[in-house]
N, C-alpha and C positions, 0 to 999 in steps of 0.2 A: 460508545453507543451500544444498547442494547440491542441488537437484531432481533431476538427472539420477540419482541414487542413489538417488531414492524415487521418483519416476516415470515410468514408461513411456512412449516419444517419443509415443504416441497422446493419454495423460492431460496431457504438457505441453503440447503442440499444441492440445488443447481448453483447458486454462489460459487461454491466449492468448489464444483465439478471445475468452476468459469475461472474459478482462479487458480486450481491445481494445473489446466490445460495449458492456462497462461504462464506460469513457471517452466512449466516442458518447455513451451515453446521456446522459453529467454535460453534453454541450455540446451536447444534443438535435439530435443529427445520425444518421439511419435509418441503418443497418449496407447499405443499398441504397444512398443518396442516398452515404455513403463508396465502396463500390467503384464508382460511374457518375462520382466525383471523379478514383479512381486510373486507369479508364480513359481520360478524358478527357487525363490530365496525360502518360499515354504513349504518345496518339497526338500529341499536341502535341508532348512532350517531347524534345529530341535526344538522342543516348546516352547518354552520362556523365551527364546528368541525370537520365537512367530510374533510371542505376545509385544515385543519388544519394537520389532519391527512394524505391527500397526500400531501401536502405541503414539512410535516417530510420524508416521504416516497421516495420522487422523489429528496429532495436534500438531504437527509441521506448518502442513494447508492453512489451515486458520489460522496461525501466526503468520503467516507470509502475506497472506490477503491480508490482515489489520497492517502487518508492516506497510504495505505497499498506499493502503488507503488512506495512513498517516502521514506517510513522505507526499499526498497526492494533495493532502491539506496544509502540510507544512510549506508546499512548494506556494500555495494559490496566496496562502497567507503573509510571505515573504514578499510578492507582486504587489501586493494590496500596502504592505508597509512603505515598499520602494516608494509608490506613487505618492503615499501620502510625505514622506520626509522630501519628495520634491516640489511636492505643492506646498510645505512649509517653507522650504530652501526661497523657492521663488517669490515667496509673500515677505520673506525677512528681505531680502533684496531688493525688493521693489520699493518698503516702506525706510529701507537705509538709504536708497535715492533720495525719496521722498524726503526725508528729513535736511538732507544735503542740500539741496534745492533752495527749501524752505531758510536753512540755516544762513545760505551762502549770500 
């Protein structure tokens, strides 16, 4: 999906924010305790490392959100198959009665 076609760089930008906070969250690390990391890591860091380390940072987030939003479709889509191979299951069954019935 293209986002930039449905969202406004302010409502992607929060996306981000929503889903980089949501990842701390999964490895209980405070949205504080991560930026006093990134700070730390660019006063320490030499340059191409800085550049390196937002690099990881700015395309991480967006990969993780598309991961997570694709496991969240893969999940709904797998529901949606169960149901239907049992509404199959139960219609093959019903009509092999049916024919038994019929036959018998």
């Amino acid at each position: 999906m293209r986002f930039s076609k449905y969202l406004t760089p302010e409502e992607r930008l929060e996306a981000w924010k929503t889903g980089i906070t949501y990842k701390l969250a999964e490895k209980e690390v405070l949205p504080s305790e991560f930026n006093e990391m990134c700070k730390q890591a660019q006063e320490n860091a030499p340059g191409p490392l800085k550049a390196i380390l937002w690099t990881a940072i700015l395309t991480g987030a967006p990969i993780g959100i598309a991961a997570h939003l694709i496991s969240n479709e893969m999940k709904k889509t797998d529901i949606k198959n169960r149901e239907l191979r049992r509404q199959r299951d139960y219609l093959r069954d019903l009509s092999e009665e049916l024919n038994q019935r019929f036959n018998a």
